[in-house]
DSSP file (Angstrom, degrees, kcal/mol; ACC not computed):
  #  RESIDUE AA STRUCTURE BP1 BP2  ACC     N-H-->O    O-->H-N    N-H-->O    O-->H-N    TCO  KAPPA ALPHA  PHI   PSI    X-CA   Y-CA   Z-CA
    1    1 A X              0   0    0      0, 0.0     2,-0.3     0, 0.0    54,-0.2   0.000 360.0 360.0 360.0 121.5   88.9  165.7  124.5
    2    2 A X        -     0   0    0     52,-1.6     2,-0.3    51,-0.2    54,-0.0  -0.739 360.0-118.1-106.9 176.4   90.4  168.4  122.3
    3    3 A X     >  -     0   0    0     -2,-0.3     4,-1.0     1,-0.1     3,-0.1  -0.707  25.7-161.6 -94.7 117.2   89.5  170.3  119.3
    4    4 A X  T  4 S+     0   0    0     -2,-0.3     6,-0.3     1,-0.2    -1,-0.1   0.711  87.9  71.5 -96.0  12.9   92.2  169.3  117.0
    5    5 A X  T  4 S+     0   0    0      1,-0.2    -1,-0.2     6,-0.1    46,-0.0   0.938  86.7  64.1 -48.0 -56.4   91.5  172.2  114.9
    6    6 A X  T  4 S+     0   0    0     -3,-0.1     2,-0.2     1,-0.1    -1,-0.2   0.854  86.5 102.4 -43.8 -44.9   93.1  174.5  117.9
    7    7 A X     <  -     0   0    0     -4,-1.0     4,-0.4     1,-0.1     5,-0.3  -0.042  61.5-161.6 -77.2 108.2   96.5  172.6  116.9
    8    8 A X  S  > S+     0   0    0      1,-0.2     4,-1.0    -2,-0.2     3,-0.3   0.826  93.0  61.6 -32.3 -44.5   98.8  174.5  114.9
    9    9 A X  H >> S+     0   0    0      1,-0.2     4,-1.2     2,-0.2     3,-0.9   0.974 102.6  50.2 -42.1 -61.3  100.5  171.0  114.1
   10   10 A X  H 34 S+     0   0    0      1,-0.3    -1,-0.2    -6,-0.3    -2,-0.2   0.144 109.4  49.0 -82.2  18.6   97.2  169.7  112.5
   11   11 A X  H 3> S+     0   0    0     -4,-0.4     4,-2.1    -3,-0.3    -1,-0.3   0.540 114.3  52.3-101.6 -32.6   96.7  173.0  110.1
   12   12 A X  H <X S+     0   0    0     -4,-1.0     4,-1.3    -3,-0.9    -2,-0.2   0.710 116.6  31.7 -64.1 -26.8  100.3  172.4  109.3
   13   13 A X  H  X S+     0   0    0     -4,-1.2     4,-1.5     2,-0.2    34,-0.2   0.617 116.8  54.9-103.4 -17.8  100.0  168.7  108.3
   14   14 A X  H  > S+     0   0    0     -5,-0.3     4,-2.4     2,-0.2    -2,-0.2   0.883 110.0  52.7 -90.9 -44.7   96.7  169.1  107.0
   15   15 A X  H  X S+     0   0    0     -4,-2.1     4,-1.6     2,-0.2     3,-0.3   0.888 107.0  52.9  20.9 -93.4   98.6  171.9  104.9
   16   16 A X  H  X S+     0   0    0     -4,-1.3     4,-1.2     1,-0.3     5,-0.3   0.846 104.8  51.0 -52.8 -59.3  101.0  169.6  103.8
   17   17 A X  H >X S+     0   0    0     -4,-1.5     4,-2.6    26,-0.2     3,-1.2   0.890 101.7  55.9 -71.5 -20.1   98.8  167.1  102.5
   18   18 A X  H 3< S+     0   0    0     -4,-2.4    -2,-0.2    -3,-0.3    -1,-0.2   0.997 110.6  53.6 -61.7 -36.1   96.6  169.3  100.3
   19   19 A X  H 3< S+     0   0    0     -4,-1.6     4,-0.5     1,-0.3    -1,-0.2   0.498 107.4  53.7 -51.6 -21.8  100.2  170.1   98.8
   20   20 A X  H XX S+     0   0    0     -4,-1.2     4,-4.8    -3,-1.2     3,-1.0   0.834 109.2  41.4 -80.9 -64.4  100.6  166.5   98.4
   21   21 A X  T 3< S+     0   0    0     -4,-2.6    -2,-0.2    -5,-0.3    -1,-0.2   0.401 113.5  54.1 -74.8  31.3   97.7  165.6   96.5
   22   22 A X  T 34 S+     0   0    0     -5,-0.1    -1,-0.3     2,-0.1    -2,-0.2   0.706 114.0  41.8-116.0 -13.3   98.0  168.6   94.3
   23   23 A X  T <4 S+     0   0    0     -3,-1.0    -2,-0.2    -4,-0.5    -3,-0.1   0.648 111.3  51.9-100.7 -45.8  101.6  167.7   93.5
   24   24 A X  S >< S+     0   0    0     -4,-4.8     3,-1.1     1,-0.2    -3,-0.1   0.526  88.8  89.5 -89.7   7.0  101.1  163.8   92.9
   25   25 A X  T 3  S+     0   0    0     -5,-0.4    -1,-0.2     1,-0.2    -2,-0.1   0.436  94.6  45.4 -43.7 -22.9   98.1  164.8   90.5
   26   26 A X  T 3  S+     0   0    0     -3,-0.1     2,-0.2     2,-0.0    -1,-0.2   0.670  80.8 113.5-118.7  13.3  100.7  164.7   88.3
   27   27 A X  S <  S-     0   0    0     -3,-1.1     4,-0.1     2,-0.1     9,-0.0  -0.570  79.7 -71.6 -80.9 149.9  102.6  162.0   88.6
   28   28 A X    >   -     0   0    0     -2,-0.2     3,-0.5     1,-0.1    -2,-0.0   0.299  49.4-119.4 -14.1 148.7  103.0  159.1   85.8
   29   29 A X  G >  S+     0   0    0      1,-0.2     3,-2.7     2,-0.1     4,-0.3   0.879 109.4  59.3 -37.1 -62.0   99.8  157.1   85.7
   30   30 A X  G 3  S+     0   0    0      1,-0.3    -1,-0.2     2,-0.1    -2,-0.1   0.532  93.3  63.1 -59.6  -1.5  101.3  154.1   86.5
   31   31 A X  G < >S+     0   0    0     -3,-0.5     5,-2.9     3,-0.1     6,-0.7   0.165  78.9  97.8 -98.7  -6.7  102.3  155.5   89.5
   32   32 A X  I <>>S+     0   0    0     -3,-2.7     5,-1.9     1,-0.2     4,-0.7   0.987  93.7  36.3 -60.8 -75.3   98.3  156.0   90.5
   33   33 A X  I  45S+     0   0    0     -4,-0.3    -1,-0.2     3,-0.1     2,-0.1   0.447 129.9  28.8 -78.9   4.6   98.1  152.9   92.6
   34   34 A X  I  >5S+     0   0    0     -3,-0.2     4,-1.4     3,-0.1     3,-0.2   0.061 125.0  16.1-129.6-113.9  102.1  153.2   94.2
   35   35 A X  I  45S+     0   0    0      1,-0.3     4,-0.4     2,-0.2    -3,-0.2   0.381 136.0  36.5 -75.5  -3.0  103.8  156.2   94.7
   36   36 A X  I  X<S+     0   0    0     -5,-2.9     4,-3.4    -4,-0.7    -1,-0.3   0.798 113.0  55.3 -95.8 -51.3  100.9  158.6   94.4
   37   37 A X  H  ><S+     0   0    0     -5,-1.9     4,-2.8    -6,-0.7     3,-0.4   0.938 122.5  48.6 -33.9 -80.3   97.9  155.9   96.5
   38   38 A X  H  X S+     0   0    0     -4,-1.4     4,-2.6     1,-0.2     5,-0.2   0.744 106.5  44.4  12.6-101.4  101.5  156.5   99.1
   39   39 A X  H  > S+     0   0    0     -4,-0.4     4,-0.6     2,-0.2    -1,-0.2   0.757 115.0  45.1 -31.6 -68.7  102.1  159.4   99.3
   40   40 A X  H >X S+     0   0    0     -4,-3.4     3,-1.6    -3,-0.4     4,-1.0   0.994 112.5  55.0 -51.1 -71.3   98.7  160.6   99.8
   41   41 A X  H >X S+     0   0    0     -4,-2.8     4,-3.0     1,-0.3     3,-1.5   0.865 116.4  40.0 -39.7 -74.2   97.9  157.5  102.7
   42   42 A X  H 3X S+     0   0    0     -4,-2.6     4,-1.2     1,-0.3    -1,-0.3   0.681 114.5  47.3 -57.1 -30.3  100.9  158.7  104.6
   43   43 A X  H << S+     0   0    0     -3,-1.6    -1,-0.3    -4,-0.6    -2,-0.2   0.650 116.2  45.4 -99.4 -14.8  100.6  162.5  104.3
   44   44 A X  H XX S+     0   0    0     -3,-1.5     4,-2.5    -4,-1.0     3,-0.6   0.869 107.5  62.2 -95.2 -46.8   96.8  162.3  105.2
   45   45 A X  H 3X S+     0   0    0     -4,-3.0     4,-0.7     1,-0.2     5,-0.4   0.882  94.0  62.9 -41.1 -51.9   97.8  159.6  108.4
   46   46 A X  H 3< S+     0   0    0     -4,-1.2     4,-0.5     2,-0.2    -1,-0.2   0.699 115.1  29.1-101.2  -1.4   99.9  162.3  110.2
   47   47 A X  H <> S+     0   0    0     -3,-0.6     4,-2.3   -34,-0.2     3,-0.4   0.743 119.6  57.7 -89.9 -64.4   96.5  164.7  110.7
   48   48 A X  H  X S+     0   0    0     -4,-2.5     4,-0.7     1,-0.2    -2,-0.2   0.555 105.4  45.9 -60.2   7.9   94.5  161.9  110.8
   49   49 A X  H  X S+     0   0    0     -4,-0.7     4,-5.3     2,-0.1     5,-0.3   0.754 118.0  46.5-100.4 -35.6   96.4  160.4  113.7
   50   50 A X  H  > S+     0   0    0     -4,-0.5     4,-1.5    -3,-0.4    -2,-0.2   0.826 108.3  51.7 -53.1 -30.9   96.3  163.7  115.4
   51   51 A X  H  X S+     0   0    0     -4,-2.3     4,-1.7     2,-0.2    -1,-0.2   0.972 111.5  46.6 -78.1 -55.6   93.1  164.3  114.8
   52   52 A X  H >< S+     0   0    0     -4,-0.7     3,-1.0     2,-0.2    -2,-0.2   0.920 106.4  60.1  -3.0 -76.6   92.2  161.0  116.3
   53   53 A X  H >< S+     0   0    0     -4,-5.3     3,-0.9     1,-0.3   -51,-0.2   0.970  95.6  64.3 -46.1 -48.4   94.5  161.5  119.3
   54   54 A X  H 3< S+     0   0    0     -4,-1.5   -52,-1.6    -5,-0.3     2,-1.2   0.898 101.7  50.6 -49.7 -42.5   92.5  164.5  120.1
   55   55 A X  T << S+     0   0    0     -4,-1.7    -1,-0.3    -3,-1.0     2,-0.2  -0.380  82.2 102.2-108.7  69.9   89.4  162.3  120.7
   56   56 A X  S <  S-     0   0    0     -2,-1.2   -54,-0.2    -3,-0.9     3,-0.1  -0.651  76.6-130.9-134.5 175.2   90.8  160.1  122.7
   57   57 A X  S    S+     0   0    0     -2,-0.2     2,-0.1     1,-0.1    -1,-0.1   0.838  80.1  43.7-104.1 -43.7   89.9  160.6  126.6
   58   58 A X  S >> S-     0   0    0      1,-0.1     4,-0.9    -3,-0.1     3,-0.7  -0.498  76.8-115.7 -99.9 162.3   93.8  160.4  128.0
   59   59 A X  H 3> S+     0   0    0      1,-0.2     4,-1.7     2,-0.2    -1,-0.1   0.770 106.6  67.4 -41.3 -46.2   97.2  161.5  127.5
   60   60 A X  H 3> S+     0   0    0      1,-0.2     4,-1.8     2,-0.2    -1,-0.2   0.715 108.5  37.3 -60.9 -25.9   98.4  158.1  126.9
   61   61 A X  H <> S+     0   0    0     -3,-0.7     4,-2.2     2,-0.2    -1,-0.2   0.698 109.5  55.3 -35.8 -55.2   96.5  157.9  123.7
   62   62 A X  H  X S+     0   0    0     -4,-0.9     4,-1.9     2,-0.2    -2,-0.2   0.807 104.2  50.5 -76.6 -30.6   96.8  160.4  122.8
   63   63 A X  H >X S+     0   0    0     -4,-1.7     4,-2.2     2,-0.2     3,-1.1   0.993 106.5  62.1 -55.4 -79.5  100.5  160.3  123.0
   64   64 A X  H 3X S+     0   0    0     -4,-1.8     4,-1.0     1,-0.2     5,-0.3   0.886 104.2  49.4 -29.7 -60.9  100.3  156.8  120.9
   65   65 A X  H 3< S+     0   0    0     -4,-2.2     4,-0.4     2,-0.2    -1,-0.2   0.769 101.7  55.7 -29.9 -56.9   98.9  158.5  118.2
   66   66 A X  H XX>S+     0   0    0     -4,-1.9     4,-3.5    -3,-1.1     3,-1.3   0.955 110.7  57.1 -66.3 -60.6  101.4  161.7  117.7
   67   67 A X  H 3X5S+     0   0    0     -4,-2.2     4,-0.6     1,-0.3    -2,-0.2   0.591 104.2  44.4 -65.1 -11.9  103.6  159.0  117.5
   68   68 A X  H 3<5S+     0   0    0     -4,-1.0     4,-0.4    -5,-0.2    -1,-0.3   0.625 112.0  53.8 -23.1 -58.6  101.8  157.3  114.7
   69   69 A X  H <>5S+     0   0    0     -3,-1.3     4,-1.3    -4,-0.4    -2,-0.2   0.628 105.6  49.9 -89.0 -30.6  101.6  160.2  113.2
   70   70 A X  H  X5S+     0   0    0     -4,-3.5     4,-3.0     1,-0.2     5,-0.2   0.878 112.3  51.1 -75.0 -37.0  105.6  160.9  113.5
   71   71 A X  H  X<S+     0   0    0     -4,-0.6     4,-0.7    -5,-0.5    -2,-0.2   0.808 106.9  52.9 -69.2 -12.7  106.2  157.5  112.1
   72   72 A X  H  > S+     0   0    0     -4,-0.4     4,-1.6     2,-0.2     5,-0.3   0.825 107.5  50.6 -96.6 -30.6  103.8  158.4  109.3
   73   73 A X  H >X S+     0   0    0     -4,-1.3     4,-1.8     1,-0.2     3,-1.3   0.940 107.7  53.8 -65.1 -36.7  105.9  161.9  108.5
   74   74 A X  H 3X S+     0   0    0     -4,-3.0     4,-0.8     1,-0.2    -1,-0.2   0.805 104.7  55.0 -87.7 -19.4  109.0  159.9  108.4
   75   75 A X  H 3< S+     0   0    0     -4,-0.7     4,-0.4    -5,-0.2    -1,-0.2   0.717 111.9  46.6 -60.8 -38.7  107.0  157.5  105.6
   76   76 A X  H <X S+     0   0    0     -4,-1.6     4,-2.6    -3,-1.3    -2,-0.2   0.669 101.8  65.2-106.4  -9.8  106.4  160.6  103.6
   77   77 A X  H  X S+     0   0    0     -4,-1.8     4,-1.6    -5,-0.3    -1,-0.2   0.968 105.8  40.5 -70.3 -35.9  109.9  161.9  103.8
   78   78 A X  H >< S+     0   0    0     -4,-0.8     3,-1.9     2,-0.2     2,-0.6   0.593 112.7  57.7 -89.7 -96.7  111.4  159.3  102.0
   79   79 A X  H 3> S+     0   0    0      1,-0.4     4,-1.7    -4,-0.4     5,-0.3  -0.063 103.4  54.2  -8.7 -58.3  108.5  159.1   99.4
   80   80 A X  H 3X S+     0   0    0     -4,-2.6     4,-3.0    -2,-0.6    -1,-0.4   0.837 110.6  42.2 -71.7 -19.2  109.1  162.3   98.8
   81   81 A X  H <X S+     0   0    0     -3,-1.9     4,-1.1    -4,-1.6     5,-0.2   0.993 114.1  55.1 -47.8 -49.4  113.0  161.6   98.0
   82   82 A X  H >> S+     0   0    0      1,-0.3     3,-1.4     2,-0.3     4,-1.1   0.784 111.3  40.8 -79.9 -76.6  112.0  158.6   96.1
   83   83 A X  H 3<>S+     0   0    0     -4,-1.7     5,-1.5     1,-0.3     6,-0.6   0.879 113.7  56.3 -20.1 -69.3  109.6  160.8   93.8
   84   84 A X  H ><5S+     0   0    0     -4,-3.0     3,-0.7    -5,-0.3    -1,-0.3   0.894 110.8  42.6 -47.5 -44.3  112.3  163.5   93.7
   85   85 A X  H <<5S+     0   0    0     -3,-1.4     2,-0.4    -4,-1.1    -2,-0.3   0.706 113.2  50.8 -82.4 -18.9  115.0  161.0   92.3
   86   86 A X  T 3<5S-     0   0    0     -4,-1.1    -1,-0.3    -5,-0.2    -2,-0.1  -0.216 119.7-118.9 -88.5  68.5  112.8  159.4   90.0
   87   87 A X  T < 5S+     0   0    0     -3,-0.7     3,-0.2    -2,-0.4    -3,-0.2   0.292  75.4 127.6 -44.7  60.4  112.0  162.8   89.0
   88   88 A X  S   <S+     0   0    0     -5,-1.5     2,-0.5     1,-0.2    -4,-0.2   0.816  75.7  49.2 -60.5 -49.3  108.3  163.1   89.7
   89   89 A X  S    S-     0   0    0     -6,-0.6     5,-0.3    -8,-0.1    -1,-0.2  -0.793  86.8-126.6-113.2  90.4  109.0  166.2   91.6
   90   90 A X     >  -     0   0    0     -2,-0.5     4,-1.3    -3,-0.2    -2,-0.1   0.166  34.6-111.2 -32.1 166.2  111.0  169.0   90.4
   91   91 A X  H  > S+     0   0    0      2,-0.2     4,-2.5     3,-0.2     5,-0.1   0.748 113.1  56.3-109.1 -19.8  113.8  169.9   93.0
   92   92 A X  H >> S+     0   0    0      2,-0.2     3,-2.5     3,-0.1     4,-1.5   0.973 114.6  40.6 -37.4 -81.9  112.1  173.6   94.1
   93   93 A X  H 3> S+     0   0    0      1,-0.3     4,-1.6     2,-0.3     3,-0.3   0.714 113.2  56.3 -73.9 -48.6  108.9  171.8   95.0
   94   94 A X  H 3X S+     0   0    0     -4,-1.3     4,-1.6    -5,-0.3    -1,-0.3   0.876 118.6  35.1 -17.1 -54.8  111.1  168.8   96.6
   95   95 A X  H <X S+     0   0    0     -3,-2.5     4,-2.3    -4,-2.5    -2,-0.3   0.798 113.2  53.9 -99.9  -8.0  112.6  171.3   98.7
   96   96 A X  H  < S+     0   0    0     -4,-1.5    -2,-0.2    -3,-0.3    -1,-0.2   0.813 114.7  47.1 -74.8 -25.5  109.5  173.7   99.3
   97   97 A X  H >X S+     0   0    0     -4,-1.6     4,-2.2    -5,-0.3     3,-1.7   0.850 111.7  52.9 -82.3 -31.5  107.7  170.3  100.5
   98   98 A X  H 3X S+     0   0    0     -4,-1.6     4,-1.9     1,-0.3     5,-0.2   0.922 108.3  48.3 -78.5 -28.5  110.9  169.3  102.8
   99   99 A X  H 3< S+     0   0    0     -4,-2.3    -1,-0.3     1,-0.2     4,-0.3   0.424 114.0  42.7 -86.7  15.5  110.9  172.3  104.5
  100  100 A X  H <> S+     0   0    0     -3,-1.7     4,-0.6     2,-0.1    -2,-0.2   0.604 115.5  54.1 -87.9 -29.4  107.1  172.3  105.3
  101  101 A X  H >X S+     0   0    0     -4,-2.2     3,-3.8     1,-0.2     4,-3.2   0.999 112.6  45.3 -60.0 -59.1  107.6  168.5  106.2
  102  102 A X  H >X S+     0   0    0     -4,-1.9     4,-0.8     1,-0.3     3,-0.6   0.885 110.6  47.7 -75.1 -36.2  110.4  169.5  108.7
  103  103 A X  H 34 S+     0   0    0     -4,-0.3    -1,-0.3     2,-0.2    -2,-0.2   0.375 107.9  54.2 -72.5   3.4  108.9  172.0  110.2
  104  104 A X  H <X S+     0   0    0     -3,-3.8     4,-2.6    -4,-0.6    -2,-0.2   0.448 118.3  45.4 -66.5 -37.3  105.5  169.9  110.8
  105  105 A X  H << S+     0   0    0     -4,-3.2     4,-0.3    -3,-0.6    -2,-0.2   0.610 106.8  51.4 -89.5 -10.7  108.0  167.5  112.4
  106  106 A X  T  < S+     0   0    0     -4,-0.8    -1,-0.2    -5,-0.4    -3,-0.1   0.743 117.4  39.7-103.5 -22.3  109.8  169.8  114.2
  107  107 A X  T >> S+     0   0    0     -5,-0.2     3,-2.4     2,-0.1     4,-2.1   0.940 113.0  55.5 -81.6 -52.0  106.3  171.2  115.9
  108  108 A X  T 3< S+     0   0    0     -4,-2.6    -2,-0.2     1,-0.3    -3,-0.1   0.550 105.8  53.4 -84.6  12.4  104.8  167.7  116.2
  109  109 A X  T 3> S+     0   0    0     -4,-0.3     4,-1.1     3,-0.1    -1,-0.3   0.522 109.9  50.6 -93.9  -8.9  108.1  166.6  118.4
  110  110 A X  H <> S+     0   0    0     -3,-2.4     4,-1.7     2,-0.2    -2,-0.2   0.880 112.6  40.0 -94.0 -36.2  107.5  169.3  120.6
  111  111 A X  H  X S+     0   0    0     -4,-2.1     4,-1.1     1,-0.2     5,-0.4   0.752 110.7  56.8 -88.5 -18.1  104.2  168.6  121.2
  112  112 A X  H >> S+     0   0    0     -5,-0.4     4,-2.7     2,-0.2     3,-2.2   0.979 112.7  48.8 -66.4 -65.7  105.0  164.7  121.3
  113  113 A X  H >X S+     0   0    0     -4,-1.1     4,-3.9     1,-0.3     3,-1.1   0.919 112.3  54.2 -38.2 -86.7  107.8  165.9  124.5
  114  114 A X  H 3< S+     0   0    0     -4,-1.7    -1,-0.3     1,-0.3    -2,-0.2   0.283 107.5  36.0 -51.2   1.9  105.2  167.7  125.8
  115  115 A X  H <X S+     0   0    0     -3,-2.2     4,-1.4    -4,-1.1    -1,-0.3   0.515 112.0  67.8-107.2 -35.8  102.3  165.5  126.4
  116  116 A X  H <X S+     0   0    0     -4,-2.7     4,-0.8    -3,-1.1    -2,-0.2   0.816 103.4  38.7 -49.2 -40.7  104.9  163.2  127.2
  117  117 A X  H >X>S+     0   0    0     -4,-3.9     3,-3.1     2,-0.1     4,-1.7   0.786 109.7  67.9 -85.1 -59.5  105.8  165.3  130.5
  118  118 A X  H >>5S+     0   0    0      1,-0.3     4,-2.4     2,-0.2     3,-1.6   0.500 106.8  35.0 -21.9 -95.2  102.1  165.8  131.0
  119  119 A X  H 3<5S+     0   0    0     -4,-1.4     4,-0.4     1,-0.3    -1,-0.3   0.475 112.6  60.9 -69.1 -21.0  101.6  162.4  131.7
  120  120 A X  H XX5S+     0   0    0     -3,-3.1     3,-0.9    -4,-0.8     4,-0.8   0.906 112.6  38.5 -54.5 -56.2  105.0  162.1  133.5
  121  121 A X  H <<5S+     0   0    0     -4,-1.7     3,-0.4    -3,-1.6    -2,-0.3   0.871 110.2  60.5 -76.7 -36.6  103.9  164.8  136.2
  122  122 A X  T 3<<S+     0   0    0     -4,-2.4    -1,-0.2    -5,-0.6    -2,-0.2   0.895 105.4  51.4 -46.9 -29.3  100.4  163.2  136.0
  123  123 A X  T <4        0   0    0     -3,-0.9    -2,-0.2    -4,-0.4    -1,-0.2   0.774 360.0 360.0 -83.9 -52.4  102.4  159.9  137.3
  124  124 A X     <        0   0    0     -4,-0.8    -1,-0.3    -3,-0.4    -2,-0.1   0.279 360.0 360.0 -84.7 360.0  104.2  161.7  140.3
């Protein structure tokens, strides 16, 4: 089991999501129960899968999870277009959340590779 505090990923995505809900706190009302209820789910899944993974006993789990957790960034990338073109999100704060997004995604693919050899060389 690890502490999924230690992970650099999971300060980044946990990050990401306060930035989420502080950002769909304004979005239409009618929008409470779709594109904000979303938004939130998905940007809160890709720590919570990590964090998960982390208490999991094996690699392979743990592995399944980050990948969860990728599918869940990719959920909240287009939300956030979809938000930006209906204009929910001014296009600074559109692109100050896509480059935090991609560079959550671009640490939690390294770390995905790399528990993914771990468990390759475990194999051998």
């Amino acid at each position: 089991m690890k502490d999924f505090r230690d992970l650099e990923v999971w300060t980044q995505a946990h990050q990401l999501t306060l930035r989420i809900y502080k950002v769909t706190g304004s979005f239409p009302r009618e929008e409470l129960f779709g594109l904000t209820s979303q938004m939130r789910r998905c940007s809160a899944s890709v720590a919570a899968n990590i964090a998960e993974g982390c208490g999991t006993k094996g690699n392979a789990e743990f592995h399944r999870f980050l990948l969860v957790s990728s599918g869940s960034a990719s959920e909240l990338e287009y939300h956030l277009l979809l938000a930006h073109d209906l204009g929910y999100i001014r296009p600074p704060e559109h692109e100050r959340l896509t480059i935090q997004l991609s560079r959550m995604r671009k640490m939690l693919a390294a770390l995905i590779r790399k528990v993914e050899n771990d468990r390759l060389a475990a194999k051998c």
